[in-house]
Structures are given as structure tokens and as C-alpha cells.
KOLGUNU-216777 format. One record per atom (N, C-alpha, C): residue in three letters; x, y, z. Coordinates in pm, whole numbers, plus 50000, padded with zeros to 5 digits. Atoms other than C-alpha are relative to their C-alpha. Layout:
<koldos>
ALAXYZ ...
</koldos>
This chain:
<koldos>
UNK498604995950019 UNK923265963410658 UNK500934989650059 UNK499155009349982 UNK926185938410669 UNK500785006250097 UNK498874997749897 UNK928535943111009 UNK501264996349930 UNK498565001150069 UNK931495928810772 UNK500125008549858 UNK499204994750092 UNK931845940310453 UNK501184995749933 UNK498855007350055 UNK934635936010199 UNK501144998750082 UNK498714994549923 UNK937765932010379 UNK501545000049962 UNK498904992150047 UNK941055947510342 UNK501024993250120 UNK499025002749884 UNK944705939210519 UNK500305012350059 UNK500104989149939 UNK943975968710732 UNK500784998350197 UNK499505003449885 UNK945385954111084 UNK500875009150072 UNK499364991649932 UNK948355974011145 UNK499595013849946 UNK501044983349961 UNK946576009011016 UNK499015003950134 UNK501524994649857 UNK943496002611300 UNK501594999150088 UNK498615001349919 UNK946885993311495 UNK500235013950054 UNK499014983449975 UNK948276028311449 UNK498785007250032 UNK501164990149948 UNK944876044611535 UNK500324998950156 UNK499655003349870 UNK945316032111868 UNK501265001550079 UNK498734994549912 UNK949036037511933 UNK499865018549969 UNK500284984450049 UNK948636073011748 UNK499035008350132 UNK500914992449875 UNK945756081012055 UNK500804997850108 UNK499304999549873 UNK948176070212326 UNK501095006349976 UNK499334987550064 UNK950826093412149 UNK499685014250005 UNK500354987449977 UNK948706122612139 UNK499945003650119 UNK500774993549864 UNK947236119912476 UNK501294998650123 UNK499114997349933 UNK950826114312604 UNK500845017349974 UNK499544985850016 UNK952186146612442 UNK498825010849998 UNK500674987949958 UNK949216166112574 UNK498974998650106 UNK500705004949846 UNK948596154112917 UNK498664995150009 UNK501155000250026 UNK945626138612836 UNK500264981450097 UNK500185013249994 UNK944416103413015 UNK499864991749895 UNK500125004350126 UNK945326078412794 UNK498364988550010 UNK501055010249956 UNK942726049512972 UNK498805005349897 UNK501164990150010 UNK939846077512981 UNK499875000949872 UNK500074998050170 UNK940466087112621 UNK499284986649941 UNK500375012050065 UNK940326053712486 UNK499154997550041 UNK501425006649982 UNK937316044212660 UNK499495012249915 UNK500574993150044 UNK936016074812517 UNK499625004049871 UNK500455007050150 UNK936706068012141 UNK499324988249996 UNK500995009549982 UNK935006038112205 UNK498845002549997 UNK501064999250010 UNK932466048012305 UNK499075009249882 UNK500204989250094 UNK932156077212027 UNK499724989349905 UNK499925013750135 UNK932756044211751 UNK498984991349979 UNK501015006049986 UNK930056027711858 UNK499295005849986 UNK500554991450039 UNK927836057311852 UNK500155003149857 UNK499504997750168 UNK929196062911502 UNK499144988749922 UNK500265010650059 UNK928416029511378 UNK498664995450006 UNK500955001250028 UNK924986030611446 UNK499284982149978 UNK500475014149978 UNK924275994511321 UNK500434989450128 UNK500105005249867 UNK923945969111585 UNK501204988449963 UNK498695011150117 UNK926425944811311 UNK500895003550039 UNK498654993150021 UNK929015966911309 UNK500295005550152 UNK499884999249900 UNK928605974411669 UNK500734990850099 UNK499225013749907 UNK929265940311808 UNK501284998349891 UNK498285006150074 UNK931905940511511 UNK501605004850069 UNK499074992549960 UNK934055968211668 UNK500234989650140 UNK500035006349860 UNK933375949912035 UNK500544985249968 UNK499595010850014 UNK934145915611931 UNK501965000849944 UNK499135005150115 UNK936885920511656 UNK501095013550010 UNK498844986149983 UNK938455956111747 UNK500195001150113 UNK499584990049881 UNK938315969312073 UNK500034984950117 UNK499625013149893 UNK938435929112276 UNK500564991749897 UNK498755005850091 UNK940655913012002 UNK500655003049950 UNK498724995150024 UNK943605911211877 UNK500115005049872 UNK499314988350138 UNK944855937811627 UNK501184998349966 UNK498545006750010 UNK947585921911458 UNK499935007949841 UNK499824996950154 UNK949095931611114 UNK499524997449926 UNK500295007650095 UNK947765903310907 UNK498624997950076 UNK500934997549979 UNK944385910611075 UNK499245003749903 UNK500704995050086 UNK941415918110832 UNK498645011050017 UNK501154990349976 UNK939125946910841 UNK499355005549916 UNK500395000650118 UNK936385957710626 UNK500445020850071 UNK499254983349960 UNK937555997110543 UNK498755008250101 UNK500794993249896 UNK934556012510746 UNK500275003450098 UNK500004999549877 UNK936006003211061 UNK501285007650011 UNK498794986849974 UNK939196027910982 UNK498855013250012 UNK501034987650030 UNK936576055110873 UNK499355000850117 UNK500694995349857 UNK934826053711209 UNK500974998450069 UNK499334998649868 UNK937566050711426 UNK501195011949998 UNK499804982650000 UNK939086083311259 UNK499135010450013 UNK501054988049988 UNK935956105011276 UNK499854997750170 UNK499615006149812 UNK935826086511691 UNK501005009050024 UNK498944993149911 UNK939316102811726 UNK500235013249942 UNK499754985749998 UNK938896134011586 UNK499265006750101 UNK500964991649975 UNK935356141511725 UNK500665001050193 UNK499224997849772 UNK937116132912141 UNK501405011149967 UNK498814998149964 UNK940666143712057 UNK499845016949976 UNK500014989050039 UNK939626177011904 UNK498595006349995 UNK501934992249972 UNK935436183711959 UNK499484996049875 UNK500485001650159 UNK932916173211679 UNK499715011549918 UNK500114982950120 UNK933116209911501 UNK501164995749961 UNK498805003350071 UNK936716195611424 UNK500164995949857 UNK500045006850128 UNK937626191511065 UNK500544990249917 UNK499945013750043 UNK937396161910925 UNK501244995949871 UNK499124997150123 UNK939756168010618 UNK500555011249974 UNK499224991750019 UNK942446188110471 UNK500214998549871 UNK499815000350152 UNK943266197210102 UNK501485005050003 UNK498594995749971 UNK947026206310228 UNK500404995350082 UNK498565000949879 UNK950276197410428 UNK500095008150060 UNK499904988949991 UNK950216226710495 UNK498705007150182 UNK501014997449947 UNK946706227110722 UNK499524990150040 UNK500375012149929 UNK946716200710963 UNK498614996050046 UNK501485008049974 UNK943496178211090 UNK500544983650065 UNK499135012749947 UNK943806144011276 UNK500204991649920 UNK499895012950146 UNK943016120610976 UNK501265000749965 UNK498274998050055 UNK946306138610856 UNK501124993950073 UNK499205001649918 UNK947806136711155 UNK500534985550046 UNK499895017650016 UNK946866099711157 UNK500784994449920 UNK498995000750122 UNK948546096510853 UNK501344998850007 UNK498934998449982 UNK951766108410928 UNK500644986650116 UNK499525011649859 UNK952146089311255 UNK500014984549937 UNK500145008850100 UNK951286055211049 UNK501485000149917 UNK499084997950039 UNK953716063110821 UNK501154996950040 UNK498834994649896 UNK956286071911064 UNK500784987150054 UNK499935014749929 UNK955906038811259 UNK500104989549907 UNK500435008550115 UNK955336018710947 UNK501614998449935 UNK498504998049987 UNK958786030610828 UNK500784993850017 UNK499245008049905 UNK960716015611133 UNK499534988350060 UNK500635011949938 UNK958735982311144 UNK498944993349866 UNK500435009350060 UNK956195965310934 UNK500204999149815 UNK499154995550215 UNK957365984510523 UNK500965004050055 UNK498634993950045 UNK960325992010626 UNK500805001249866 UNK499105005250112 UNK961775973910340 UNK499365008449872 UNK500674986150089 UNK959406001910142 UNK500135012250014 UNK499634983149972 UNK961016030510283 UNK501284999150021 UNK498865005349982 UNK964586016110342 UNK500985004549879 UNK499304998150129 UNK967076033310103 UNK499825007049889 UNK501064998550081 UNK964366049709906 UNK500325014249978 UNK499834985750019 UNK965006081509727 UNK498695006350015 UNK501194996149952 UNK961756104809771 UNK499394997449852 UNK500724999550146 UNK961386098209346 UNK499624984550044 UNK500075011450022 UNK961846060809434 UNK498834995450093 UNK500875007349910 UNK959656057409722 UNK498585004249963 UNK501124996250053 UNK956816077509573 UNK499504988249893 UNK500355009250107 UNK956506059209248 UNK499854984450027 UNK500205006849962 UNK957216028909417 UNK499684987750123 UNK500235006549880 UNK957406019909785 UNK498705006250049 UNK501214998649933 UNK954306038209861 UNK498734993549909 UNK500445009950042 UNK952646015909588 UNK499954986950060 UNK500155016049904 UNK953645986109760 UNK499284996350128 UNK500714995749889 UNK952215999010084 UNK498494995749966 UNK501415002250050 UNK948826001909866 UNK499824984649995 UNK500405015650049 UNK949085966809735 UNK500094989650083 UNK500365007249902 UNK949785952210010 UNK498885000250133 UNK500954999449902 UNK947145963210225 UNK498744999649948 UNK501115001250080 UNK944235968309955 UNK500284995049894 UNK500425011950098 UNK945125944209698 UNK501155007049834 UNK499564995150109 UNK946725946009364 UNK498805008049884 UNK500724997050050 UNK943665953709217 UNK499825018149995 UNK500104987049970 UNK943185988409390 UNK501505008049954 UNK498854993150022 UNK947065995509378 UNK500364999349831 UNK499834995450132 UNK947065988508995 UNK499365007549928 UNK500364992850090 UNK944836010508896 UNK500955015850050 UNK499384995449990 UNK946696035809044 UNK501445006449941 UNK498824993550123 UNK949526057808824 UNK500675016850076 UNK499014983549938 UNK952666088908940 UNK499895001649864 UNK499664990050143 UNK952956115108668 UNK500865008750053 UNK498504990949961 UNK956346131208679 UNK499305011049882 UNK499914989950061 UNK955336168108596 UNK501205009649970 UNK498664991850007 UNK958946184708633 UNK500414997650117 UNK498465002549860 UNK961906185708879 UNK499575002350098 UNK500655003549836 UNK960356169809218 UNK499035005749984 UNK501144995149968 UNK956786177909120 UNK499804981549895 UNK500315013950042 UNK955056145509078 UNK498035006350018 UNK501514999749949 UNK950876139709066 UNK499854983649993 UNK500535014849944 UNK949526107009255 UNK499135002349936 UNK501225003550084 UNK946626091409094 UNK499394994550088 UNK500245011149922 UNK944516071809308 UNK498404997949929 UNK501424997250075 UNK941376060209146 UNK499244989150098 UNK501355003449882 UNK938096051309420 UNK499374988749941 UNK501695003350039 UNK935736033509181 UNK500534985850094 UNK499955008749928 UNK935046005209345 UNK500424996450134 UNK499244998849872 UNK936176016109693 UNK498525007450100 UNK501184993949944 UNK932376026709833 UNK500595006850105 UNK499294998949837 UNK934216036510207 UNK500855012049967 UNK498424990250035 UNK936586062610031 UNK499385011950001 UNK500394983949965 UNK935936097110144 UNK500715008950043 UNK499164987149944 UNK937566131410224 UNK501134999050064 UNK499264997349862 UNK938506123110546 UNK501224988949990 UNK499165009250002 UNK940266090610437 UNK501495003849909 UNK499104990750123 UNK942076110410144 UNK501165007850100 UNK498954994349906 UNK943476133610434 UNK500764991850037 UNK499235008549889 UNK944976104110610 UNK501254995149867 UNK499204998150090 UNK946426100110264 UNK500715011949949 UNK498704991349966 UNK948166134410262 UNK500994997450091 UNK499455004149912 UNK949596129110570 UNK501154987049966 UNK498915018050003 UNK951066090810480 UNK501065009349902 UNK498934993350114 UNK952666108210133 UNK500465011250051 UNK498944989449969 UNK953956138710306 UNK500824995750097 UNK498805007449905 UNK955586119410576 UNK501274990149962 UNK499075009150073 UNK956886093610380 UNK500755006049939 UNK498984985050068 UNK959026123610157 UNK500455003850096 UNK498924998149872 UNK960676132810492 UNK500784993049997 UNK499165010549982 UNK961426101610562 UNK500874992249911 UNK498875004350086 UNK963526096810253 UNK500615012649967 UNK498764991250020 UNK964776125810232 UNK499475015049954 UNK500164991250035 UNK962876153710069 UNK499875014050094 UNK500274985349898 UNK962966191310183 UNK498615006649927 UNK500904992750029 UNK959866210710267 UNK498714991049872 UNK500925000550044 UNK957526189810050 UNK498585003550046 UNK501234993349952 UNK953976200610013 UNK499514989249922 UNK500995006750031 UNK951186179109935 UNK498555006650015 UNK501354995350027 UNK947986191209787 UNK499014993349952 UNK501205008150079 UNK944626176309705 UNK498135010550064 UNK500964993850006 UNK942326201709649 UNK498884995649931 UNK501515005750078 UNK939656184909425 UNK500224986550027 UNK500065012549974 UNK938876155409562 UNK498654993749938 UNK501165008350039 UNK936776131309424 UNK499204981550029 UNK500375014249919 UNK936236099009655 UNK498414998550005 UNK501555004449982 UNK932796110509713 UNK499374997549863 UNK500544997550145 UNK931976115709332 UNK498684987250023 UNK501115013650041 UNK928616097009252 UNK499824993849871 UNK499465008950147 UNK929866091908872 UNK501014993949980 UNK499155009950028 UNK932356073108722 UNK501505002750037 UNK498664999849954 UNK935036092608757 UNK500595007050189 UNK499724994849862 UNK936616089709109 UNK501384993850049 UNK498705002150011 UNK940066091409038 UNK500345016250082 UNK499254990849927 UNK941796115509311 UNK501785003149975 UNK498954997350093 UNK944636133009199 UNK501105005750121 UNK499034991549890 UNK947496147909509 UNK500965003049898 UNK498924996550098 UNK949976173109344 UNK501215001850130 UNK498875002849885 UNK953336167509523 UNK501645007149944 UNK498854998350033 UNK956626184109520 UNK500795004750167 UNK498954997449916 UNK959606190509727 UNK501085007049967 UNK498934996750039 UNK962646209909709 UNK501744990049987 
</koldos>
């Protein structure tokens, strides 16, 4: 098993994993040090290979995590299942099919978002009506971090007044699972705040990241008032 993998401009996402845990564990008295050694050590346990072990140790957790940093997607996927299984016990659930029914992946999500916003897309959330930023600043987000490739296959379907359905289609994304999907509720329901929408809900009840056939096009149905 390869310790790298394809890699993605994932930098400031692992970024926000890491401010996101000193966030939580400040708004719930938690040691932030302690913690963090403690996803650590969970990530490494996770990762199992001895590759991807020294990958996290070399390239994540003793170097620098910069924006324009490259990471292959795995090393998000273990360092959200790491901060759910400390921040919340490993019976914690890993995914959510609603806004509605929080989880940390989600929660990850949002926070990302949030911060992302007021600093590295701004200029993708800046001005942005919640039709404009859907259809297109949270595209740009995609394409700039996983490629035009991934973000063009991707397609919004305007079903009626502020009900939209995201498209996101997997194939070729081996790493894409449940839990990563949640972290994608979360980004799209935060991002609709942050331009403006009331009360949106974000749903993705049939997910299909894991699918083992062809089609593994994930669908979120989205509206707002």
C-alpha cells in the first residue's frame, strides 16, 4: 500500500481540522495540547500502514500545513474519523443525511466553511447571493482544491423557488465516503448562511460514494426560505 497516493490541494481543509479541534476544545473546556496529542495518536492507529504512518508524522503533524500544501484525500478521511472517535467516543456517528442532525464531519464542515469565507475563498463567498454561490462559488471551491476534472463533472439542478439539487459525481474519487459527504453537508449548509439564506436545510439521504458500480453520483437536495 502506497503512503502517498493521488494528491489533492487539500492544505487549508487538514488546516481547518486542526484549528476546528482547538475551537471545540476551547468552547468545551477541553485541553487543547492533550486533545491534539490524542488525535494523533488515534490517526496513526487509524492508518494502520507504516507509509501512511510516517506520512502523517513527517508531512502532517511535524510540517507545515500551508494552503498550497498537497495531500493525498485519505489523510482528511483519517483525521476526521481521529476527531470524531476522541472528541465524541468511537460509538460516535460518523455521518449525517441532514442539517438538521449534527455529527463532527458536519461540524467540520461548517467550521471550514466559515473560516474559508473570511480568508482563503473569500472572493467565492464575497457578494454571493445563496443562488449565486451555490451554482457557482462553491464550484470554485471544488475546482480549486480537487481539480477541474472532479469539479466538472459536477452539475446544480434548479428544482423550484430556492430548492436546488447538488450533483457530485465520486467515480474516480476511491477515498469518497459517507463520512466525507457529511463534511459536505455541513460546507453547503454553512455557506447558504453565509450569503444570506434563511433556515436552509440540506439533505443527502441516498448516498452513493461507497457504491461499487458505476454510478456514484451523490445527489444533496437543498433549499432555503
Amino acid at each position: 500500500m502506497s503512503g502517498q497516493g493521488e494528491e489533492k490541494l487539500l492544505g487549508d481543509f487538514v488546516k481547518g481540522r486542526f484549528l476546528f479541534l482547538e475551537d471545540f476544545c476551547q468552547r468545551n473546556g477541553l485541553d487543547v495540547a492533550g486533545t491534539n496529542r490524542a488525535v494523533q495518536a488515534e490517526a496513526l492507529r487509524l492508518a494502520e500502514d507504516p507509509a501512511r504512518q510516517a506520512f502523517f508524522r513527517d508531512q502532517v503533524f511535524n510540517g507545515p500545513v500551508l494552503a498550497t500544501t498537497l495531500y493525498p484525500e485519505w489523510v482528511d478521511r483519517i483525521l476526521l474519523q481521529a476527531l470524531s472517535n476522541i472528541l465524541k467516543g468511537p460509538g460516535a456517528p460518523l455521518h449525517t443525511t441532514s442539517s438538521k442532525v449534527s455529527c463532527i464531519p458536519f461540524e467540520a464542515g461548517r467550521f471550514n466553511a466559515r473560516r474559508q469565507a473570511a480568508s482563503v475563498f473569500r472572493p467565492f463567498f464575497q457578494g454571493k447571493t445563496p443562488e449565486n454561490w451555490l451554482t457557482h462559488g462553491f464550484f470554485m471551491v471544488l475546482r480549486r482544491c480537487y481539480g477541474d476534472g472532479f469539479a466538472g463533472k459536477g452539475k446544480v439542478v434548479e428544482v423550484g423557488p430556492n430548492h436546488y439539487q447538488v450533483h457530485i459525481d465520486n467515480d474516480g474519487v476511491p477515498q469518497a465516503s459517507r463520512m466525507e459527504c457529511s463534511t459536505g453537508v455541513g460546507y453547503i449548509y454553512e455557506g447558504l448562511l453565509l450569503t444570506g439564506a434563511k433556515d436552509p436545510l440540506v439533505t443527502h439521504t441516498q448516498c452513493r460514494s461507497e457504491s461499487p458500480g458505476p454510478d456514484r453520483v451523490c445527489i444533496y437536495d437543498v433549499t432555503w426560505k
